[in-house]
N, CA, C and O of each residue as an XYZ file, in Angstrom:
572
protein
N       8.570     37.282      9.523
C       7.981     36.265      8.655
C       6.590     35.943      9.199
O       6.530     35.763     10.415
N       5.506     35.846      8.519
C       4.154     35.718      8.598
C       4.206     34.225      9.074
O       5.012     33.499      8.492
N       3.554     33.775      9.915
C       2.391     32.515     10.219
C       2.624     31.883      8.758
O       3.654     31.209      8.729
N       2.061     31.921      7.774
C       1.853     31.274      6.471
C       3.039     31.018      5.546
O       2.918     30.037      4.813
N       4.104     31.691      5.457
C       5.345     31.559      5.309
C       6.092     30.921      6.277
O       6.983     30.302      5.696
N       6.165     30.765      7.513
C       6.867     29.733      8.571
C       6.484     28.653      8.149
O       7.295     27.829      7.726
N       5.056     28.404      8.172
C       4.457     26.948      7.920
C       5.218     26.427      6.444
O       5.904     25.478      6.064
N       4.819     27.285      6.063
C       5.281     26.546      4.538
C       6.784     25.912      4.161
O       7.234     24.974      3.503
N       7.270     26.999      4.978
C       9.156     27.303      4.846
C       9.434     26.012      5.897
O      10.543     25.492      5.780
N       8.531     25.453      6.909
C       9.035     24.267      7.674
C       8.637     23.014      7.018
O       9.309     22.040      7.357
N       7.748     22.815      6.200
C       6.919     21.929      5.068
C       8.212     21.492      4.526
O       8.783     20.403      4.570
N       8.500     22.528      4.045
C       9.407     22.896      2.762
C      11.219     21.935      3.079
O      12.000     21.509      2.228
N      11.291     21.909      4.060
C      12.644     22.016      5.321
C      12.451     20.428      5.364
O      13.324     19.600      5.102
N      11.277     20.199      5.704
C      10.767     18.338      6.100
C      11.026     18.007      4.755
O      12.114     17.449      4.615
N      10.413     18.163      3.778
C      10.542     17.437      2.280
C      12.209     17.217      2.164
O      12.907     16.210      2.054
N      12.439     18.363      2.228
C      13.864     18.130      2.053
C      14.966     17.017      2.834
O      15.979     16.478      2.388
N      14.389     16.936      4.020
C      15.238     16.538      5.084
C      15.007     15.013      4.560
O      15.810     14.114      4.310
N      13.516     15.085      4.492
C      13.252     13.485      4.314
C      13.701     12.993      2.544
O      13.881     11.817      2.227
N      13.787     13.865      1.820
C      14.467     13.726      0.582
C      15.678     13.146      0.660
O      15.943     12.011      0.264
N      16.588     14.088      1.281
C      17.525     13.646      1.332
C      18.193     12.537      2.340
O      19.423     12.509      2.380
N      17.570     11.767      3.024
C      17.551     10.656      3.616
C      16.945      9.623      3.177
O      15.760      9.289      3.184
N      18.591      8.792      2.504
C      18.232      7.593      1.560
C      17.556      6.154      2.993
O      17.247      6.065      4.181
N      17.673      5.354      1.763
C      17.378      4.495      2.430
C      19.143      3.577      2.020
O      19.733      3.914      0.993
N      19.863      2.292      3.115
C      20.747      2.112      2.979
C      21.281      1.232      1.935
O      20.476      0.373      1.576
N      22.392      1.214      1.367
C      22.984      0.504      0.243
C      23.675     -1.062      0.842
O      24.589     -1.238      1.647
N      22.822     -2.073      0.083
C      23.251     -3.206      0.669
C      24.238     -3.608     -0.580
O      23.994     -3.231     -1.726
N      25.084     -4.205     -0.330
C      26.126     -4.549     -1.117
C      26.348     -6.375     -0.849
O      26.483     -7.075     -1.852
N      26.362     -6.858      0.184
C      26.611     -8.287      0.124
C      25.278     -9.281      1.205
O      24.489     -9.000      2.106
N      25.576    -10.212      0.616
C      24.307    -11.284      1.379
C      24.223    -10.996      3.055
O      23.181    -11.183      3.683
N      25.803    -10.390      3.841
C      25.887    -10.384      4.978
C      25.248     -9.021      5.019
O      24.554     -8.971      6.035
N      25.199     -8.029      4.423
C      24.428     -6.575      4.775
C      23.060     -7.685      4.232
O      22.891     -8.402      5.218
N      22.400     -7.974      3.520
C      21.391     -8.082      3.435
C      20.708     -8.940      5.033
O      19.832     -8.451      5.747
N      21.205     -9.900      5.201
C      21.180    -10.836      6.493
C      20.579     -9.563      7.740
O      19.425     -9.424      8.145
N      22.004     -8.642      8.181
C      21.660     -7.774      9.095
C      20.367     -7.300      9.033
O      19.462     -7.558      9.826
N      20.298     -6.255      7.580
C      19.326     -5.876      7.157
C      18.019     -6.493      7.568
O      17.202     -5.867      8.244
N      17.854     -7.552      7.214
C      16.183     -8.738      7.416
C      15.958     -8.481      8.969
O      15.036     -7.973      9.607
N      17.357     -9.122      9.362
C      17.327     -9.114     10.872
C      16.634     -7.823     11.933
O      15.984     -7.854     12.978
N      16.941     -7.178     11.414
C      16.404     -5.669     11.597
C      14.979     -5.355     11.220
O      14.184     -4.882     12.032
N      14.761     -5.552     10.322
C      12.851     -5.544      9.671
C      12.454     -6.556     10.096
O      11.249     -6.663      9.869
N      13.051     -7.765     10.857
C      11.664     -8.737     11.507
C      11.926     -7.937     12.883
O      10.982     -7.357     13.418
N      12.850     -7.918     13.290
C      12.347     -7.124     14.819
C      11.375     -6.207     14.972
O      10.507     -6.171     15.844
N      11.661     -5.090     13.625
C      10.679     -4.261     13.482
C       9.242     -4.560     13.447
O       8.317     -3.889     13.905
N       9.213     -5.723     12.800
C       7.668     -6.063     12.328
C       6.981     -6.595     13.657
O       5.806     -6.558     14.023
N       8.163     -7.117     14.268
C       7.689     -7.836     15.347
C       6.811     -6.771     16.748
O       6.490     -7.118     17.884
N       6.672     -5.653     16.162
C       6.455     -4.381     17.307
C       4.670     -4.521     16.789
O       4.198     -4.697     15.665
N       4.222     -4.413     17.678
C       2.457     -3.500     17.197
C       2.271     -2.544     16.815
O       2.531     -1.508     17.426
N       1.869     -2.593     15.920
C       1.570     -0.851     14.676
C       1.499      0.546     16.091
O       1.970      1.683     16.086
N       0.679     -0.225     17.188
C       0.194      0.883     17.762
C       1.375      1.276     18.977
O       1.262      2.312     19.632
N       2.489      0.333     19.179
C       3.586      0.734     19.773
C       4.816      1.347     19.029
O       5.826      1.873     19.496
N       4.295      1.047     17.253
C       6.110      1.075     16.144
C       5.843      3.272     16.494
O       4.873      3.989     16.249
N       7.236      3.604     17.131
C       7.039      5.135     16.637
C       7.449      5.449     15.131
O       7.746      4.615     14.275
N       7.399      6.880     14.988
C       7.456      7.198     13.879
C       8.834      7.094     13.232
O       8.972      6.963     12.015
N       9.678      7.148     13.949
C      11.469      6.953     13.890
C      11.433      5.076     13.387
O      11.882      4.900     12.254
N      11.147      4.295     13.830
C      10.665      2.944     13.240
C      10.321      2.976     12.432
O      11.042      2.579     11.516
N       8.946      3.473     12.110
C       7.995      3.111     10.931
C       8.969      3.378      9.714
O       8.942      2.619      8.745
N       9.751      4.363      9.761
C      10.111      5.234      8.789
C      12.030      4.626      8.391
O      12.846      5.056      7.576
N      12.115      3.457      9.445
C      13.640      2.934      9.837
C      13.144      1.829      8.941
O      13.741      1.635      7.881
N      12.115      1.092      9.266
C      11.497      0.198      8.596
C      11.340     -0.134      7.000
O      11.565     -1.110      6.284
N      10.654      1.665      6.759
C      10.220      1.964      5.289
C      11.456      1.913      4.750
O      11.521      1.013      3.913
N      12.950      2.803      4.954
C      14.175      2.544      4.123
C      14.533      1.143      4.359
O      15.196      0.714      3.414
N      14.347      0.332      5.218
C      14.964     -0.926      4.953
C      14.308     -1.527      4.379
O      14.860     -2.553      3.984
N      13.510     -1.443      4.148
C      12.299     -2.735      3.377
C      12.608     -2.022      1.834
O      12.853     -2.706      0.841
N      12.561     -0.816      1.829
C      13.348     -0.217      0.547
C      14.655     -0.724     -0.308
O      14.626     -1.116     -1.475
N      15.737     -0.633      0.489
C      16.698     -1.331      0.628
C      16.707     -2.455      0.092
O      17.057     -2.507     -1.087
N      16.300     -3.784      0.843
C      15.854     -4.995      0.854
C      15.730     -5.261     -0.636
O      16.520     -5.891     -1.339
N      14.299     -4.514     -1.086
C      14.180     -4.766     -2.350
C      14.967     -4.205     -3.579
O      14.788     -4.572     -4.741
N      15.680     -3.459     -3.245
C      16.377     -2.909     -4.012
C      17.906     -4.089     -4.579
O      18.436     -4.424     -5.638
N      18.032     -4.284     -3.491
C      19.221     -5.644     -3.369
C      18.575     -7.095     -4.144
O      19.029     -7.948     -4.906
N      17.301     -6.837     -3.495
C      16.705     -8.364     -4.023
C      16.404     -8.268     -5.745
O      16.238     -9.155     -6.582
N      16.417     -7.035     -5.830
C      15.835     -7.100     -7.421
C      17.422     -6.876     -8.233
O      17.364     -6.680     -9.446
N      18.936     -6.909     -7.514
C      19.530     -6.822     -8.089
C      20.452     -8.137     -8.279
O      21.383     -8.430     -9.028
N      19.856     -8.687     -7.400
C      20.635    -10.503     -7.387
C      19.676    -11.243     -7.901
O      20.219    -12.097     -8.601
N      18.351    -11.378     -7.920
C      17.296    -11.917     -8.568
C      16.450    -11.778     -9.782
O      15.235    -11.603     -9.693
N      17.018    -11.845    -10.801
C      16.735    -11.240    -12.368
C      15.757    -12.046    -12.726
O      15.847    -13.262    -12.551
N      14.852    -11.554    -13.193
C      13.466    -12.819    -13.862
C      13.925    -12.344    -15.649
O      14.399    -11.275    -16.034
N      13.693    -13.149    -16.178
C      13.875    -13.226    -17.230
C      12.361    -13.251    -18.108
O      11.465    -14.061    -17.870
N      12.281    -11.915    -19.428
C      11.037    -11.819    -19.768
C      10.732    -13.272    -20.545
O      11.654    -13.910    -21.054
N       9.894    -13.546    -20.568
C       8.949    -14.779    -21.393
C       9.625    -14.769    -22.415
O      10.000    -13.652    -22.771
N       9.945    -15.684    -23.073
C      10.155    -15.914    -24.827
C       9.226    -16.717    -25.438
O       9.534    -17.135    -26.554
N       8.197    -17.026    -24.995
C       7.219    -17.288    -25.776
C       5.810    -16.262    -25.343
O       5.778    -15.331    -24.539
N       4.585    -16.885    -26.294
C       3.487    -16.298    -25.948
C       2.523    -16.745    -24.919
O       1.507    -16.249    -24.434
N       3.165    -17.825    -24.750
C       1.694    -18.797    -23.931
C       2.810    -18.417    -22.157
O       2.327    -18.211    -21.044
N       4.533    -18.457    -22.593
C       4.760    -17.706    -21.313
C       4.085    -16.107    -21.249
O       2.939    -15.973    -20.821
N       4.539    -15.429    -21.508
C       3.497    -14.574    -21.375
C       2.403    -14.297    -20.432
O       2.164    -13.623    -19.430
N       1.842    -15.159    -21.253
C       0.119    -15.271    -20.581
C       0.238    -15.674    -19.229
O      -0.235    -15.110    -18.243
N       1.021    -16.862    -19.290
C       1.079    -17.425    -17.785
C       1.844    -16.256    -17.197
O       1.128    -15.881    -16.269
N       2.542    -15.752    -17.226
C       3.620    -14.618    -16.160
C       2.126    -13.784    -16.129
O       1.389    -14.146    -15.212
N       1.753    -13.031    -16.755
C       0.589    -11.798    -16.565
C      -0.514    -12.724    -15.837
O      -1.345    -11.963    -15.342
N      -0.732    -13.612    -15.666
C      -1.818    -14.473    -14.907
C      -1.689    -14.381    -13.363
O      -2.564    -14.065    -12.557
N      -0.559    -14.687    -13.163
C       0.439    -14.635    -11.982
C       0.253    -13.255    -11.756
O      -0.349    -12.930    -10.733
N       0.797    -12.094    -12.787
C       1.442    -10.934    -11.987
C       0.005    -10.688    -11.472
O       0.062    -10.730    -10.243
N      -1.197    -10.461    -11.866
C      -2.919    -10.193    -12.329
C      -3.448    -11.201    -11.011
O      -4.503    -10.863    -10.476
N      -2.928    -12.093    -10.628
C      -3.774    -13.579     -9.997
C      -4.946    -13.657    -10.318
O      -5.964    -13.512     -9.640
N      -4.742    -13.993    -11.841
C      -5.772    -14.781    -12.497
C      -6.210    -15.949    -12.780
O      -5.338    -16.474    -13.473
N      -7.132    -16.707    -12.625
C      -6.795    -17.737    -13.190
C      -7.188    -17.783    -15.005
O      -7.224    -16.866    -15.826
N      -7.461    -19.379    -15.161
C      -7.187    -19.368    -16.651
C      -8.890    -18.600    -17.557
O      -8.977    -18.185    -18.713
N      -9.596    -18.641    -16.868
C     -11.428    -18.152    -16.961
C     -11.319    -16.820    -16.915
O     -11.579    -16.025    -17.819
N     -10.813    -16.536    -15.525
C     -10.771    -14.847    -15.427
C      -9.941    -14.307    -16.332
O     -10.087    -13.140    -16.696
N      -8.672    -15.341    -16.947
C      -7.884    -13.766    -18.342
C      -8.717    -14.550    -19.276
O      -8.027    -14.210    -20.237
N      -9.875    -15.534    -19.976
C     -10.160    -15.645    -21.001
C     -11.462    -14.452    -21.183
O     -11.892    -13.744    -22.094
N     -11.816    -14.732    -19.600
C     -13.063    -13.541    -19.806
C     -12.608    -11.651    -20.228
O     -13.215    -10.777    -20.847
N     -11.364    -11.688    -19.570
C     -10.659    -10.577    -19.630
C     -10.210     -9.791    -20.800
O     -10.176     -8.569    -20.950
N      -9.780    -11.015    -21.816
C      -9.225    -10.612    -22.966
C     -10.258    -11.252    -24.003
O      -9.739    -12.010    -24.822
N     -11.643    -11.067    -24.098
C     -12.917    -11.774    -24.509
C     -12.665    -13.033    -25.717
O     -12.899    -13.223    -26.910
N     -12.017    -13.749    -24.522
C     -11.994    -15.091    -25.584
C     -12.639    -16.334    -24.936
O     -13.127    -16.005    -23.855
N     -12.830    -17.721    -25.220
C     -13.582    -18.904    -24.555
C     -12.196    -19.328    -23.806
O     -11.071    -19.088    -24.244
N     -12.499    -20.007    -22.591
C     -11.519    -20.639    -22.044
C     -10.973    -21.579    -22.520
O      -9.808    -21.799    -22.189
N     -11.778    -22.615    -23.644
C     -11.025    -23.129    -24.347
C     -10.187    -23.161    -25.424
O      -9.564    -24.143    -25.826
N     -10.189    -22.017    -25.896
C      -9.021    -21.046    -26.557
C      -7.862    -20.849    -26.052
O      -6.697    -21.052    -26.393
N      -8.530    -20.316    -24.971
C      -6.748    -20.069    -24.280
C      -6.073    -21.027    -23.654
O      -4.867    -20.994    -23.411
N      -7.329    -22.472    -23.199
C      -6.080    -23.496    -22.639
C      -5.329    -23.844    -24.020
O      -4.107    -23.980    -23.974
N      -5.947    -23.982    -25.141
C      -5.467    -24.578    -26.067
C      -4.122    -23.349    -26.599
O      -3.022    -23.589    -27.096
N      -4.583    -22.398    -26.348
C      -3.036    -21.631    -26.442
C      -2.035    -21.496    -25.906
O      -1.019    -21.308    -26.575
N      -1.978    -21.563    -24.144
C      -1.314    -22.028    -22.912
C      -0.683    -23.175    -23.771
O       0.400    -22.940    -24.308
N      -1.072    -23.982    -23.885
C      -1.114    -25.455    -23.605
C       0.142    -25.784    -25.415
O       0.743    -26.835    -25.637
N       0.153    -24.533    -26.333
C       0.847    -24.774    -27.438
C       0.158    -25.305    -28.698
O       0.525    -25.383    -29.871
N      -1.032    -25.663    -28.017
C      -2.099    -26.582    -29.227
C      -2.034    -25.617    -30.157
O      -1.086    -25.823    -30.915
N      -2.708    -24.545    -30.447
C      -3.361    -23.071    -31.195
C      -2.189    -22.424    -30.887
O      -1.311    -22.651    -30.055
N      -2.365    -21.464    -31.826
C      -1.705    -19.889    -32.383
C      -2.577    -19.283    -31.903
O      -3.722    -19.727    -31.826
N      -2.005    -17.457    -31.225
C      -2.739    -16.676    -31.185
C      -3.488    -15.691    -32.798
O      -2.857    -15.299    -33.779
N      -4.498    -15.600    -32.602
C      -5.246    -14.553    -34.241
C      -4.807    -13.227    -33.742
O      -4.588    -12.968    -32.559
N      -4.734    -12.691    -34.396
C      -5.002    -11.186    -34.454
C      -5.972    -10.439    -33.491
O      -5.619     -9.457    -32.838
N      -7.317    -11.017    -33.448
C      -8.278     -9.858    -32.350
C      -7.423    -10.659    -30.783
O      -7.514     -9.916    -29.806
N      -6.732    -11.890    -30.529
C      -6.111    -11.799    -29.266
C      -5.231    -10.922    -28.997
O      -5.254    -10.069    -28.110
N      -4.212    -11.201    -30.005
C      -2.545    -10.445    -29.677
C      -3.231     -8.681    -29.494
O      -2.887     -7.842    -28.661
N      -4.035     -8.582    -30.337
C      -4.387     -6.762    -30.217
C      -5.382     -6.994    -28.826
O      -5.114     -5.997    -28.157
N      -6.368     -7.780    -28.068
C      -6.677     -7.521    -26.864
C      -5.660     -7.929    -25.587
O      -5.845     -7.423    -24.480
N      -4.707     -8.768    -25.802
C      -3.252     -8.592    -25.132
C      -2.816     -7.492    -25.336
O      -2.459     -6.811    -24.374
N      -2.715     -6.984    -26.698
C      -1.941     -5.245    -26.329
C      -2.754     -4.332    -25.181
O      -2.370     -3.893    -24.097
N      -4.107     -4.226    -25.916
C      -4.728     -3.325    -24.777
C      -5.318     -3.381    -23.406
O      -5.519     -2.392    -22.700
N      -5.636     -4.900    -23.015
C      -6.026     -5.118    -22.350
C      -4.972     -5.216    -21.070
O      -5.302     -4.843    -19.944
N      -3.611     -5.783    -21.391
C      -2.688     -5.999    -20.676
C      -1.532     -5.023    -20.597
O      -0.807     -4.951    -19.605
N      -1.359     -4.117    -21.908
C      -0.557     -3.130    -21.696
C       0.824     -3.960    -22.359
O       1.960     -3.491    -22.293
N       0.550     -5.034    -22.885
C       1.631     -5.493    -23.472
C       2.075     -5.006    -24.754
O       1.373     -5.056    -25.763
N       3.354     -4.488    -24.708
C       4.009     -3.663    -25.937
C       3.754     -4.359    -27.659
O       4.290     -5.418    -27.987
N       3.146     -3.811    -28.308
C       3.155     -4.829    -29.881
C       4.287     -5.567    -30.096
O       4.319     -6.794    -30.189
N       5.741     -4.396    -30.218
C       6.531     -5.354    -30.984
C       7.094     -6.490    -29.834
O       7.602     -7.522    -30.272
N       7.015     -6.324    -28.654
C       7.368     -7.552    -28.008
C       6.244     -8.787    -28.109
O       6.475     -9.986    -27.955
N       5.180     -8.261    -28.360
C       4.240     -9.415    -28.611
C       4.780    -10.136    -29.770
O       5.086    -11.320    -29.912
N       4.836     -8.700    -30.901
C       5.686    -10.234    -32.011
C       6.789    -10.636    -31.839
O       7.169    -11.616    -32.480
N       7.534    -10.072    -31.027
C       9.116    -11.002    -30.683
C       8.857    -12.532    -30.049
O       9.659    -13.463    -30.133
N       7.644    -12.566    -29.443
C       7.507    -14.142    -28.686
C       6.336    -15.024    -29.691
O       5.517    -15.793    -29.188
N       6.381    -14.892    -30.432
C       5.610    -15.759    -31.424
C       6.249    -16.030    -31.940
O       6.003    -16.775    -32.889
């Protein structure tokens, strides 16, 4: 076997190895507990002392972690429009100037839309679609 085929064929061997090495399945608040317990020790190391067996012990648990956390902690999408705005403000850390400038409207438009005063028009809800990536028909589901 050539130099260039070893290399590749050991490339090839790592992907795999590291493929197939999940990260672990937390099932109750007490695996999650351990779990934390374990990633603050970790964190608690200096980048320039964590080896690579850490860094990488670290990466599946913090994996993990969130994987658990996003399965006990459900956010619920907006049912209105002015939620909406506020959740994408947040996800964006915008404030209320930076999404009026964003989605080219006056800031006093949008407090007054936040706020329930006003309806959104048409050139908003279509610069919410594009600007934010927000789906049409869910835009009209929250109006």
């Amino acid at each position: 076997m050539n130099t260039i085929a070893k290399d590749k064929s050991t490339r090839i061997s790592r992907v795999k190895t590291y493929k197939e090495e999940t990260s672990p399945q937390i099932l109750t608040n007490g695996d999650y507990e351990k779990v934390m317990n374990r990633i603050n020790k970790l964190i608690e190391i200096p980048d320039n002392k964590l080896t690579e067996e850490q860094a990488a012990e670290l990466n599946k648990l913090a994996v993990a972690a969130q994987r658990y956390e996003k399965s006990i902690y459900k956010i619920k999408p907006p049912s209105t429009f002015d939620g909406l705005l506020e959740m994408k403000m947040y996800e964006l850390k915008m404030n209320q100037a930076e999404m009026a400038k964003k989605l080219k409207v006056s800031t006093a438009k949008l407090s007054l839309i936040l706020s329930g005063k006003q309806r959104p028009d048409i050139p908003l809800l279509k610069a919410v679609q594009e600007q934010l990536g927000i789906d049409g028909n869910y835009l009209l589901s929250v109006l």
